[in-house]
N, CA, C and O atoms as a CHARMM CRD file, in Angstrom:
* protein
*
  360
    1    1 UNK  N     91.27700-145.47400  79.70300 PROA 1      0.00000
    2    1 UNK  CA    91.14900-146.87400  79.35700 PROA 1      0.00000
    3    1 UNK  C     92.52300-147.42700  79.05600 PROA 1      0.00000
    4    1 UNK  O     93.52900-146.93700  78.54500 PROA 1      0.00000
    5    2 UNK  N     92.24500-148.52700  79.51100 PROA 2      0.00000
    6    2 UNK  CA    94.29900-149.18800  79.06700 PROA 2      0.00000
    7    2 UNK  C     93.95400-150.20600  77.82400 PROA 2      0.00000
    8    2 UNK  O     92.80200-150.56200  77.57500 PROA 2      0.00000
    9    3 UNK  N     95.15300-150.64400  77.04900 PROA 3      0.00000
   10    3 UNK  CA    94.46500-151.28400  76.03400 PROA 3      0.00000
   11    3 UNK  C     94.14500-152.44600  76.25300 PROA 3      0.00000
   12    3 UNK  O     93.52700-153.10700  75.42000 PROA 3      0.00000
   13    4 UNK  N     94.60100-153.02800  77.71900 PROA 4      0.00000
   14    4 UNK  CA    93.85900-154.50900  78.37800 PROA 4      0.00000
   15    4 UNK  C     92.93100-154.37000  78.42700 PROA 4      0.00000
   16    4 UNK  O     92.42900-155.02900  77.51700 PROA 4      0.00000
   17    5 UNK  N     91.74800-153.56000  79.29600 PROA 5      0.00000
   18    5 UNK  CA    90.89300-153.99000  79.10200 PROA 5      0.00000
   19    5 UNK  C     90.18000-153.39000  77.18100 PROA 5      0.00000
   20    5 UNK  O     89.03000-153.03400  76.92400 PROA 5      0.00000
   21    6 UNK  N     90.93400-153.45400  76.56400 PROA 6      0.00000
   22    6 UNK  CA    89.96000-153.05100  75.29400 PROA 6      0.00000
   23    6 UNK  C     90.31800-154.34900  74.49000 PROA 6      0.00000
   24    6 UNK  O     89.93400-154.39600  73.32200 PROA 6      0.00000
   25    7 UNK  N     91.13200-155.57600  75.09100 PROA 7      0.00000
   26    7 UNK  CA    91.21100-157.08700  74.17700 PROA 7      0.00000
   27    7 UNK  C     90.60600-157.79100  73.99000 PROA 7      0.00000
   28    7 UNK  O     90.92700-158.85700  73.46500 PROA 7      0.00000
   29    8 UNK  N     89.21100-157.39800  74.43500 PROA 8      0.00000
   30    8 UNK  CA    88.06200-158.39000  74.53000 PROA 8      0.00000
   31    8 UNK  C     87.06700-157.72500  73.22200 PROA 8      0.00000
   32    8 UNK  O     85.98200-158.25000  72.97100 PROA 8      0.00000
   33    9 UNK  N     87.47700-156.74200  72.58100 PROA 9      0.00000
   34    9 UNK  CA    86.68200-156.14600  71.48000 PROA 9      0.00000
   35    9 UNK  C     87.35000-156.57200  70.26400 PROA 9      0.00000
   36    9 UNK  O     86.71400-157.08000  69.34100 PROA 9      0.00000
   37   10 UNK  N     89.17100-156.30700  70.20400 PROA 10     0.00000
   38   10 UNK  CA    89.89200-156.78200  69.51100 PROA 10     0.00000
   39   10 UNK  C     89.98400-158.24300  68.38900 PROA 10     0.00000
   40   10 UNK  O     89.94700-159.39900  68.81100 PROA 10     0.00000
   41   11 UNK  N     90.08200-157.94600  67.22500 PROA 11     0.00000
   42   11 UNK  CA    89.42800-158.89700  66.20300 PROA 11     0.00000
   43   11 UNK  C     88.12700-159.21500  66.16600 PROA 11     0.00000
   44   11 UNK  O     87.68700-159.55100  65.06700 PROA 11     0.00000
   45   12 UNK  N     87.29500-159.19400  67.21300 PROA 12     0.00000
   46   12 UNK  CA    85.68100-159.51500  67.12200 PROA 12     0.00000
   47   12 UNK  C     85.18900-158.74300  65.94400 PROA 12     0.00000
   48   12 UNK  O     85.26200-157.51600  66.00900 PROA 12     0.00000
   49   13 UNK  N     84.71000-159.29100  64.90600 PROA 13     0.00000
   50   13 UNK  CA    83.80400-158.65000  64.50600 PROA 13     0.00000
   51   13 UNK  C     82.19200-158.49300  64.82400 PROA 13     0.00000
   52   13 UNK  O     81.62000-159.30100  65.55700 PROA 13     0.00000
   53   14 UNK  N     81.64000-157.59500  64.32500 PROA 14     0.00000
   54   14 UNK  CA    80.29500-157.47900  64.23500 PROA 14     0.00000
   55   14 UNK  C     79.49600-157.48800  63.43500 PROA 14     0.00000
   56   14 UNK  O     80.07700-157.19000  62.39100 PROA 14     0.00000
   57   15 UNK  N     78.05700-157.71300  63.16500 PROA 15     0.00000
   58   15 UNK  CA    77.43300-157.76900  61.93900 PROA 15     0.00000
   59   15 UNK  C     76.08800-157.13200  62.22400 PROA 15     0.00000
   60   15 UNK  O     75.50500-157.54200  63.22800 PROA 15     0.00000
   61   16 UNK  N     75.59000-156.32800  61.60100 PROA 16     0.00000
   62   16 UNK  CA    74.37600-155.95100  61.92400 PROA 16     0.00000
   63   16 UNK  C     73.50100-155.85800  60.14100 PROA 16     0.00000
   64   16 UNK  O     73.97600-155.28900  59.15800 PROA 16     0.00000
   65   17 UNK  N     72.29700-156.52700  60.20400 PROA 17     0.00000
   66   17 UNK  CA    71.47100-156.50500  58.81100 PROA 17     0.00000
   67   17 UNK  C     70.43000-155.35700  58.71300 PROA 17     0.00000
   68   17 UNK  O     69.74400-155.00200  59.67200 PROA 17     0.00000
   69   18 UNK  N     70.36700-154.78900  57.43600 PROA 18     0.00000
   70   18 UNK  CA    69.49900-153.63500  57.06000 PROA 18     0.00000
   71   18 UNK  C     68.62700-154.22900  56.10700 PROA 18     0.00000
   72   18 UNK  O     69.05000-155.36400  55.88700 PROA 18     0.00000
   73   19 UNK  N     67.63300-153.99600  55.45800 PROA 19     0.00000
   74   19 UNK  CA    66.51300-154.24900  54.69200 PROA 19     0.00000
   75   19 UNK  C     66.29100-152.99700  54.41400 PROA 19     0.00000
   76   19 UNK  O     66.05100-152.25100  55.36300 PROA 19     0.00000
   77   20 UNK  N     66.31800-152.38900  52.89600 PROA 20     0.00000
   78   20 UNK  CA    66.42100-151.80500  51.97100 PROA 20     0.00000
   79   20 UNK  C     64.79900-151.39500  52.32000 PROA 20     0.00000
   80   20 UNK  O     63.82900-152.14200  52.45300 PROA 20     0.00000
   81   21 UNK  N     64.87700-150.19200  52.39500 PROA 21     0.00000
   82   21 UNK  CA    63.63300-149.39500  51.89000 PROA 21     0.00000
   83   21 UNK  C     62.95600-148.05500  51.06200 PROA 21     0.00000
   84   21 UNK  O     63.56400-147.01500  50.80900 PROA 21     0.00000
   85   22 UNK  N     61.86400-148.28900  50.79100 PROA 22     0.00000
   86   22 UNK  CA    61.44000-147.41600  49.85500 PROA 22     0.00000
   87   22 UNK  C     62.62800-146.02400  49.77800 PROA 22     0.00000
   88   22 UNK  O     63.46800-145.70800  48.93500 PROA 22     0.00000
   89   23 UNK  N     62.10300-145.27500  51.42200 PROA 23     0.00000
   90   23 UNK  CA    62.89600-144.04500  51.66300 PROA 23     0.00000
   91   23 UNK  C     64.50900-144.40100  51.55100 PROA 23     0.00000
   92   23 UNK  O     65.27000-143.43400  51.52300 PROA 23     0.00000
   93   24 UNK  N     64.83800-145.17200  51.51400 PROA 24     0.00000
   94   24 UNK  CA    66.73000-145.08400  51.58000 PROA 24     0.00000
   95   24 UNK  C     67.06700-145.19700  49.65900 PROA 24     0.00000
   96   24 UNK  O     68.08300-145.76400  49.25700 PROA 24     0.00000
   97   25 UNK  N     66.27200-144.70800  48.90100 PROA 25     0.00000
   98   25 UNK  CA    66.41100-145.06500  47.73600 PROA 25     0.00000
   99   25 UNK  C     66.40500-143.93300  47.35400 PROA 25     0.00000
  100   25 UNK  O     66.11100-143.02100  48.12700 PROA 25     0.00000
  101   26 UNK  N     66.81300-143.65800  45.73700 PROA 26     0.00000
  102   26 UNK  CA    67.10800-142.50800  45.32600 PROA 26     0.00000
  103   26 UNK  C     67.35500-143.12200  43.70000 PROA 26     0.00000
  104   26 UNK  O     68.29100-143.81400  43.30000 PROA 26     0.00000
  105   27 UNK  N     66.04200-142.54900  42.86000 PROA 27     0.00000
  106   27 UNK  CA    65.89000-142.83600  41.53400 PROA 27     0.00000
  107   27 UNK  C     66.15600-144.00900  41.55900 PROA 27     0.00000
  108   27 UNK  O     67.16800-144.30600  40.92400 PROA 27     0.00000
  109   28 UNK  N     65.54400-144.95300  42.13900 PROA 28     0.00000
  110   28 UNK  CA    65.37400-146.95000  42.12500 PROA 28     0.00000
  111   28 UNK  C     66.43800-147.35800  43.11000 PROA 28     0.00000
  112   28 UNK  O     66.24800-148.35300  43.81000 PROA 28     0.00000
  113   29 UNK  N     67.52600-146.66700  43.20700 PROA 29     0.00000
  114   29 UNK  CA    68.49200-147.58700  44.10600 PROA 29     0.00000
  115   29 UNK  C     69.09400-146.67200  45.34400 PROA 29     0.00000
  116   29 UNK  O     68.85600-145.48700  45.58000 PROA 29     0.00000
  117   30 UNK  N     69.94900-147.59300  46.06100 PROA 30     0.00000
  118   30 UNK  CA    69.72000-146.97000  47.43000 PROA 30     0.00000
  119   30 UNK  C     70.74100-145.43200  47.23200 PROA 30     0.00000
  120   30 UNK  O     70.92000-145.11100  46.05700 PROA 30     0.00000
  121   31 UNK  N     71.26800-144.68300  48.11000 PROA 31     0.00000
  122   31 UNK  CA    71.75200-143.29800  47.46300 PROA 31     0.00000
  123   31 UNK  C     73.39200-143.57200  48.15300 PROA 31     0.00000
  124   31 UNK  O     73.40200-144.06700  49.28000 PROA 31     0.00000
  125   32 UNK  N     74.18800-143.38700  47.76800 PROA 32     0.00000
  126   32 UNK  CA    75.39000-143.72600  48.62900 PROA 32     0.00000
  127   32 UNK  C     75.57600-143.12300  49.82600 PROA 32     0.00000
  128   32 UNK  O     76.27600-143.72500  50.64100 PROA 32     0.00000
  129   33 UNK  N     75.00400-141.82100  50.19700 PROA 33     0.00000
  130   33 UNK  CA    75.29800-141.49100  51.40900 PROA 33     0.00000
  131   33 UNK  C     74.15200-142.08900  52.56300 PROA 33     0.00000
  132   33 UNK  O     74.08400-141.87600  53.77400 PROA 33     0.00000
  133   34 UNK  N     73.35000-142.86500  51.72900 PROA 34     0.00000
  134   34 UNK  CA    72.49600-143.62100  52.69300 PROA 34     0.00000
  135   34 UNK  C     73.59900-144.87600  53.15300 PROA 34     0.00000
  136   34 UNK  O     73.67100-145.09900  54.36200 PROA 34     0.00000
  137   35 UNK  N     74.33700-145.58500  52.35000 PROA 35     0.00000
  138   35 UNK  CA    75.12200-146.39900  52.83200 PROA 35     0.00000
  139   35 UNK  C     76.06400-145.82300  54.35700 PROA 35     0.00000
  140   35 UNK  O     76.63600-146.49600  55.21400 PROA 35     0.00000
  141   36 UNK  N     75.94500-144.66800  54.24900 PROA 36     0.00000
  142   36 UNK  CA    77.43500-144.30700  55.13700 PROA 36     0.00000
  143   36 UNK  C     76.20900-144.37900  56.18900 PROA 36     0.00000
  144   36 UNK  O     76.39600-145.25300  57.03600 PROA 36     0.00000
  145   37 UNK  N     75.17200-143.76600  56.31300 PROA 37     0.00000
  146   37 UNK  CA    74.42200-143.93500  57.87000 PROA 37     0.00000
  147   37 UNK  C     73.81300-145.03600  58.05600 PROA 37     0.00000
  148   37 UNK  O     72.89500-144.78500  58.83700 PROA 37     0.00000
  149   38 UNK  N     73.79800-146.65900  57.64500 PROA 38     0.00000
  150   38 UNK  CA    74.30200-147.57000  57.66500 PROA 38     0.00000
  151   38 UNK  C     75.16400-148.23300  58.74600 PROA 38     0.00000
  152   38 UNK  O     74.92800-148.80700  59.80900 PROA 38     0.00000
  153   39 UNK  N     76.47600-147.85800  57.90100 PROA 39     0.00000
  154   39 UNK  CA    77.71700-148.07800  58.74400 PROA 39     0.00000
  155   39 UNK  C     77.57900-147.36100  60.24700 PROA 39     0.00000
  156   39 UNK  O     77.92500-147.81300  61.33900 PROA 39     0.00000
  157   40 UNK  N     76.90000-145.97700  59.89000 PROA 40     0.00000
  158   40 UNK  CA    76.83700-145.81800  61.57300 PROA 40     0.00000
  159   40 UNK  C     76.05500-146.00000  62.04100 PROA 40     0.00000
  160   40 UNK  O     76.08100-145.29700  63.05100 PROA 40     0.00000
  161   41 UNK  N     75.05200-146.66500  62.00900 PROA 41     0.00000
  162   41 UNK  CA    74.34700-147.38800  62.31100 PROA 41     0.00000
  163   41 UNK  C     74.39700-148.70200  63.56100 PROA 41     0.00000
  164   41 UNK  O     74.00900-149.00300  64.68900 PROA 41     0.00000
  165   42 UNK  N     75.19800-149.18200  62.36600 PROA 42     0.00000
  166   42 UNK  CA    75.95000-150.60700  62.70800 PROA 42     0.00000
  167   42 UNK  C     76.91200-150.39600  64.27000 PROA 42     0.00000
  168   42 UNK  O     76.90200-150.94500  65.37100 PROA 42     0.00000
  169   43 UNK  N     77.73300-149.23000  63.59000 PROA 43     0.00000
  170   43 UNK  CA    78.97900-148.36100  64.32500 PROA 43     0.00000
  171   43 UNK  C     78.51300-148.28900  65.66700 PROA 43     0.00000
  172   43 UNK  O     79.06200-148.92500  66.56700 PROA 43     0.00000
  173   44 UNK  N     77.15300-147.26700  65.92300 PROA 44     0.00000
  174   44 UNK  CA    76.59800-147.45400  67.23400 PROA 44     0.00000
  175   44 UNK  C     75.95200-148.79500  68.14800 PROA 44     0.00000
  176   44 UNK  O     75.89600-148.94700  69.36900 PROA 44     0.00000
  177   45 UNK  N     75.58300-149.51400  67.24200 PROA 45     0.00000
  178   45 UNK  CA    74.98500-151.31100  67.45000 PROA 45     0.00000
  179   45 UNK  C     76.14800-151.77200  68.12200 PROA 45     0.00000
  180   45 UNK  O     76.03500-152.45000  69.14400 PROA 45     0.00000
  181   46 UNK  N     77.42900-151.42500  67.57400 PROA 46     0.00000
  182   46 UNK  CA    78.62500-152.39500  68.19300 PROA 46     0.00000
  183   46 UNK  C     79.18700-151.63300  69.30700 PROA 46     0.00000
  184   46 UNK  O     79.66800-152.19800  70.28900 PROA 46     0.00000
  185   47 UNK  N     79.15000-150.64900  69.20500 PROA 47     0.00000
  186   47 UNK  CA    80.12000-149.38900  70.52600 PROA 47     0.00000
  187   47 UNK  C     78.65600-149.43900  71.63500 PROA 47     0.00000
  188   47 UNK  O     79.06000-149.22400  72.77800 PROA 47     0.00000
  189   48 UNK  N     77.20500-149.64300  71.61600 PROA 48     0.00000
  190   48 UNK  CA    76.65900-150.28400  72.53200 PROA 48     0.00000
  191   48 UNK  C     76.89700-151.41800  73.08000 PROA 48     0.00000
  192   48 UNK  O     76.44400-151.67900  74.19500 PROA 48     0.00000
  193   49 UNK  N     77.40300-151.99700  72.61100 PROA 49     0.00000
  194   49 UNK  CA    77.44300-153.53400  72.87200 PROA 49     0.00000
  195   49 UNK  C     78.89800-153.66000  73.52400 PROA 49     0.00000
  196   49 UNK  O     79.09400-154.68900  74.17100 PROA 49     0.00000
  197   50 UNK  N     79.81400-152.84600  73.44300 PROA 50     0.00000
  198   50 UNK  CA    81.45800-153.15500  73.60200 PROA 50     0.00000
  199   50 UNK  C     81.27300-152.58700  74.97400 PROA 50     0.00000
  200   50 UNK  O     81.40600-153.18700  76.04100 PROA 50     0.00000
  201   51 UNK  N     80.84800-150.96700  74.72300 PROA 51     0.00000
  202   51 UNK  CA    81.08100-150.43900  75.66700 PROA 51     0.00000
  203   51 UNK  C     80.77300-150.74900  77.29700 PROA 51     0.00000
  204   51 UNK  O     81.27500-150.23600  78.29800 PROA 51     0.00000
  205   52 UNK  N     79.91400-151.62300  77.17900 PROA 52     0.00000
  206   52 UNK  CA    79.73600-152.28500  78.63900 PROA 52     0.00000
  207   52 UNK  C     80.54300-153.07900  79.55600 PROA 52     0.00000
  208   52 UNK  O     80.66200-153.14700  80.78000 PROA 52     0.00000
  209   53 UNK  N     81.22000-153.84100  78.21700 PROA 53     0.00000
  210   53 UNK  CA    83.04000-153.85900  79.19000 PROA 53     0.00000
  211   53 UNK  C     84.15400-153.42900  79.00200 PROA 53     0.00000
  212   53 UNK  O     85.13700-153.97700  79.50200 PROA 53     0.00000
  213   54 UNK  N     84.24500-152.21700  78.14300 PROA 54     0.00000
  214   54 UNK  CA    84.79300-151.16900  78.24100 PROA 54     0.00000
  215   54 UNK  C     84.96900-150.11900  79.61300 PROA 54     0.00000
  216   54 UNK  O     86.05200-149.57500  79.82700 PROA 54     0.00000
  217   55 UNK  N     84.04100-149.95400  80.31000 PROA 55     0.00000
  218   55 UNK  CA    83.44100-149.28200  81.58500 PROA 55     0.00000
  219   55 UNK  C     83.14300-147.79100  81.06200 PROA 55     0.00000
  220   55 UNK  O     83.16900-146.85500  81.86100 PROA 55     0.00000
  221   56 UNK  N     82.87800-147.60600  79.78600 PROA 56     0.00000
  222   56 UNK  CA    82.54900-146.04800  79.80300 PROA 56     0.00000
  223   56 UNK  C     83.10500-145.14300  78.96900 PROA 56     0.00000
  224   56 UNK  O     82.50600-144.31800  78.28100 PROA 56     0.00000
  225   57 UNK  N     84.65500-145.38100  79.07700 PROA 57     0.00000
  226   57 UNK  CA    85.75000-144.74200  78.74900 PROA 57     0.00000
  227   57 UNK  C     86.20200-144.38600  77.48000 PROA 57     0.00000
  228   57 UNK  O     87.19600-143.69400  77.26200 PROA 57     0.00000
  229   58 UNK  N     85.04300-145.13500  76.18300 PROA 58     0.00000
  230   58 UNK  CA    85.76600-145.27200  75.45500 PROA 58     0.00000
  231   58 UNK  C     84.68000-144.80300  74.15300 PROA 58     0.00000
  232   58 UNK  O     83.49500-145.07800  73.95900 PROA 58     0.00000
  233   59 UNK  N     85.91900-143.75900  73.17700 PROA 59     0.00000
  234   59 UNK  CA    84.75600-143.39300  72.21900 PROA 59     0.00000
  235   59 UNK  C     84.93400-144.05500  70.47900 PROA 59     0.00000
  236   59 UNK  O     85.92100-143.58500  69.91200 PROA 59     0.00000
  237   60 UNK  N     84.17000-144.97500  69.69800 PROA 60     0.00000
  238   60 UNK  CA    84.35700-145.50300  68.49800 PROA 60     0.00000
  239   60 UNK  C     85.10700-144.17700  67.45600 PROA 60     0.00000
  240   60 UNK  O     84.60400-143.06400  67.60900 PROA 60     0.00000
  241   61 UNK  N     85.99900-144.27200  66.67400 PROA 61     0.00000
  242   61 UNK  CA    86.27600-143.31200  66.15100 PROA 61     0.00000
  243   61 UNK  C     86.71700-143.94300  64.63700 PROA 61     0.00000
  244   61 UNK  O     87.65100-144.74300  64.58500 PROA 61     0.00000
  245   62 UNK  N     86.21900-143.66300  63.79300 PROA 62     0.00000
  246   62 UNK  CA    86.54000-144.30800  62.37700 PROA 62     0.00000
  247   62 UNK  C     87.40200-143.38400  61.68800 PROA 62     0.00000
  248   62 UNK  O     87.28500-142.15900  61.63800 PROA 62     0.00000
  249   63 UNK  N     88.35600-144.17600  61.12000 PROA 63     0.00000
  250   63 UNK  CA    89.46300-143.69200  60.60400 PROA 63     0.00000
  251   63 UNK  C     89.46300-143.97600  59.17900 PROA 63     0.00000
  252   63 UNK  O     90.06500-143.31500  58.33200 PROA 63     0.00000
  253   64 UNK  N     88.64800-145.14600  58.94400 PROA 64     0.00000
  254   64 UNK  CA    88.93600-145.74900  57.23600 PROA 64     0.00000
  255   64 UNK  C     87.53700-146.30500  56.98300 PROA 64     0.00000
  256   64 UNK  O     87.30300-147.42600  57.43300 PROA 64     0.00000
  257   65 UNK  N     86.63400-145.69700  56.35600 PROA 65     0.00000
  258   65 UNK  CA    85.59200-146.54300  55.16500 PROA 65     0.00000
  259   65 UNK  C     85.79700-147.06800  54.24200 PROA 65     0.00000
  260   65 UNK  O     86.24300-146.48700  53.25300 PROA 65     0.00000
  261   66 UNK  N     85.59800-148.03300  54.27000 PROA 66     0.00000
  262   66 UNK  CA    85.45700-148.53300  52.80800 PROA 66     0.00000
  263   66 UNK  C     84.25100-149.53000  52.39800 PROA 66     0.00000
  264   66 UNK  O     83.79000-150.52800  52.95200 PROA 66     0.00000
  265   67 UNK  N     83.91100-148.81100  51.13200 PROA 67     0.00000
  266   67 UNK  CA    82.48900-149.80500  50.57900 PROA 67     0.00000
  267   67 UNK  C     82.80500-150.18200  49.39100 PROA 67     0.00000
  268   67 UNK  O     83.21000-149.34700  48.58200 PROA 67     0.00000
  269   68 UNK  N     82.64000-151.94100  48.95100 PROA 68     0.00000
  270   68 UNK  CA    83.12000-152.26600  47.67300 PROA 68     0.00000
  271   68 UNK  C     81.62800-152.48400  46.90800 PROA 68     0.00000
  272   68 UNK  O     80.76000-153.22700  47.36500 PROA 68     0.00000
  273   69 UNK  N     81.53100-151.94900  46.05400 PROA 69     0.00000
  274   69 UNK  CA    79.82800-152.00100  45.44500 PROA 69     0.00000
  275   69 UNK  C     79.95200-153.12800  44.35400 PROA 69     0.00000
  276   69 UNK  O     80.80200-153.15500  43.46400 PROA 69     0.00000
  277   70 UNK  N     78.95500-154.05700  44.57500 PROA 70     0.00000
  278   70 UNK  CA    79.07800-155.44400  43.69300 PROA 70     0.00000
  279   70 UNK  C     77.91100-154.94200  43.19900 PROA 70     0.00000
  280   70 UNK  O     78.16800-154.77100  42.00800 PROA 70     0.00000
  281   71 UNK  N     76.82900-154.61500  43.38000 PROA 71     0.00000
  282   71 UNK  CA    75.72400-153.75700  42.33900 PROA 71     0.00000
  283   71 UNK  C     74.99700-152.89300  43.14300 PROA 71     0.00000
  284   71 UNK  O     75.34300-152.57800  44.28200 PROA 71     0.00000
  285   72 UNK  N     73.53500-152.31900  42.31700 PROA 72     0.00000
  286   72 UNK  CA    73.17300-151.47600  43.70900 PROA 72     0.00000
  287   72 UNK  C     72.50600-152.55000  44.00400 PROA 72     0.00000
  288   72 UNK  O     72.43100-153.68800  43.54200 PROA 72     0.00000
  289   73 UNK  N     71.81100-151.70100  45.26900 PROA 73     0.00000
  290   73 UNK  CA    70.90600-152.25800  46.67400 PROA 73     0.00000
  291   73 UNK  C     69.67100-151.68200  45.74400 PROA 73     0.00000
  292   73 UNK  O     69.81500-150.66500  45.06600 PROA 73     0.00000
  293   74 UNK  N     68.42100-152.44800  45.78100 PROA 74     0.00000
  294   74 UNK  CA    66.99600-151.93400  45.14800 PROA 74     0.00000
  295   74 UNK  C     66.12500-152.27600  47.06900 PROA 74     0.00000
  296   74 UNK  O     66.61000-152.74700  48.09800 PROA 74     0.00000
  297   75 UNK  N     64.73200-151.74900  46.73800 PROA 75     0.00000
  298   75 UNK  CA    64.04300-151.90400  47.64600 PROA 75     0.00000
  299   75 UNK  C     63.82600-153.36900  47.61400 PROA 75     0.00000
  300   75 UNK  O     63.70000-154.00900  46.57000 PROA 75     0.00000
  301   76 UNK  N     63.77500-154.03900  49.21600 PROA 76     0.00000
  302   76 UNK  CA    63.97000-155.05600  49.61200 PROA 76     0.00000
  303   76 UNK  C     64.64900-156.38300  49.78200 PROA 76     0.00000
  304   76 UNK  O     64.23300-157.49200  50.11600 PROA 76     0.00000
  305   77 UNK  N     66.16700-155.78000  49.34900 PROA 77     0.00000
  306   77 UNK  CA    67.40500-156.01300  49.44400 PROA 77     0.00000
  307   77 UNK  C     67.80200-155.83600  50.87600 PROA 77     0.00000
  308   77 UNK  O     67.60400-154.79500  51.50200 PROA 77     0.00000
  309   78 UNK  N     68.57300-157.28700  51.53500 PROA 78     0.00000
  310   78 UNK  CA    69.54100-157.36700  52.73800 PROA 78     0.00000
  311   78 UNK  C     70.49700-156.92000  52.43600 PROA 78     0.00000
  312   78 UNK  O     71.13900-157.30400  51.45800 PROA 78     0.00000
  313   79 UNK  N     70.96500-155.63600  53.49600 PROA 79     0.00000
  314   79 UNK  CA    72.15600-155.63700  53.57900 PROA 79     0.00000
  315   79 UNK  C     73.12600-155.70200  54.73700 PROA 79     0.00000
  316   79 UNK  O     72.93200-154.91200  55.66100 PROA 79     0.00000
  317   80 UNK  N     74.29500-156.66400  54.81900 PROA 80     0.00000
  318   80 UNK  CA    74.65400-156.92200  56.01000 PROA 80     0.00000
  319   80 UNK  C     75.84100-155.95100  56.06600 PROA 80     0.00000
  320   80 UNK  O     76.58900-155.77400  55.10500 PROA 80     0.00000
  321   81 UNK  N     76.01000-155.12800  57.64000 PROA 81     0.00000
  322   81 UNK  CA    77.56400-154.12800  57.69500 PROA 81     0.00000
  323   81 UNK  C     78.41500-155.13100  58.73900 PROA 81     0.00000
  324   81 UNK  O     78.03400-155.46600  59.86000 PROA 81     0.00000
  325   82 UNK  N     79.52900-155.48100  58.15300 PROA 82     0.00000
  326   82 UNK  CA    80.52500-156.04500  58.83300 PROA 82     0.00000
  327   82 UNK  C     81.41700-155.42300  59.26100 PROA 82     0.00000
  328   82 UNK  O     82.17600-154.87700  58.46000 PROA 82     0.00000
  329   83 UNK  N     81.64900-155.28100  60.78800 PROA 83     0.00000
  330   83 UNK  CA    82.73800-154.13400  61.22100 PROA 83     0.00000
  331   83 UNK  C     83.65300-154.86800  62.30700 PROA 83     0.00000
  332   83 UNK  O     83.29700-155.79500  63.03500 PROA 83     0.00000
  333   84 UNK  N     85.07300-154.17800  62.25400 PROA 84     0.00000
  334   84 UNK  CA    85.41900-154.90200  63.30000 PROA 84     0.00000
  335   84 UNK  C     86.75400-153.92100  63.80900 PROA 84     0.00000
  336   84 UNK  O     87.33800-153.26200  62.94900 PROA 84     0.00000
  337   85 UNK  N     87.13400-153.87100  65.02000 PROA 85     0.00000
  338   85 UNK  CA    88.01600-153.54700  66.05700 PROA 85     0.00000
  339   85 UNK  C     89.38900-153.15100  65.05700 PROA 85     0.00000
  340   85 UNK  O     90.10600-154.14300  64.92900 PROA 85     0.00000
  341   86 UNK  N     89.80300-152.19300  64.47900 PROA 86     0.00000
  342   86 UNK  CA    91.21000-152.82100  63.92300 PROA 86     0.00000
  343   86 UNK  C     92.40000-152.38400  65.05000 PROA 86     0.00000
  344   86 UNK  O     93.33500-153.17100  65.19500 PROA 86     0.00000
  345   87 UNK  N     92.38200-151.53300  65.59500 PROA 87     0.00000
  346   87 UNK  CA    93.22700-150.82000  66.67500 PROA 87     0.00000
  347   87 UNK  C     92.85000-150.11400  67.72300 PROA 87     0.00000
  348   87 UNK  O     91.91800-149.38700  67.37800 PROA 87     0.00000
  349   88 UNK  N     93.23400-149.91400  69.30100 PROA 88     0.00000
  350   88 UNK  CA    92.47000-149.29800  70.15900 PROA 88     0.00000
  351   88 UNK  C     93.77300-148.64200  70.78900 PROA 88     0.00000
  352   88 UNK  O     94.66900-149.41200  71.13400 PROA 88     0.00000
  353   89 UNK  N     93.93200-147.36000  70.95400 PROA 89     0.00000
  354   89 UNK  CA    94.81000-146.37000  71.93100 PROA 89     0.00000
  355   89 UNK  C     94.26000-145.35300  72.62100 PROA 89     0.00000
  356   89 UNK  O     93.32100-144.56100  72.54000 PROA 89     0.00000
  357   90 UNK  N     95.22900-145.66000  73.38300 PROA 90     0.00000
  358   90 UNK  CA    94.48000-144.22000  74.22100 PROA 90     0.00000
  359   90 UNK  C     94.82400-142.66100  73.63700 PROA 90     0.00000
  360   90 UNK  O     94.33100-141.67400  74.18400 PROA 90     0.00000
């Protein structure tokens, strides 16, 4: 892949929404490592979506998480994962 064609992913972000459930909870609130499959979640939602004009070539690879917790998540709580492109090399 050259990084031309990967400029059309570049700064785009993505957003994908979760709705909190019973099972993603752990003693009332959601469990933190439920947050991380989440993100990949999301992670695969967007590397489906890129990869089609990508042509194939190209694999999502996360380098940096970060989650800032403003409180927990309870059952039936939105939660939205915002992700986006920060760098692409071959």
């Amino acid at each position: 892949m050259s990084v031309k064609n990967a400029d059309h992913v570049m700064g785009e972000s993505h957003e994908m929404e979760f709705t909190v459930r019973r099972y993603h909870l752990d003693l009332g609130i959601v469990n933190n490592a439920q947050y991380l499959l989440f993100l990949d979640e999301a992670r695969w939602a967007w590397f489906e979506a890129a990869a089609r004009g990508l042509g194939g070539h190209v694999m999502p690879v996360i380098v940096h998480t970060e989650i800032n917790y403003h409180r927990p998540a309870v059952k039936g709580d939105r939660l939205i994962v915002s992700s986006r492109v920060g760098e692409v090399r071959e």
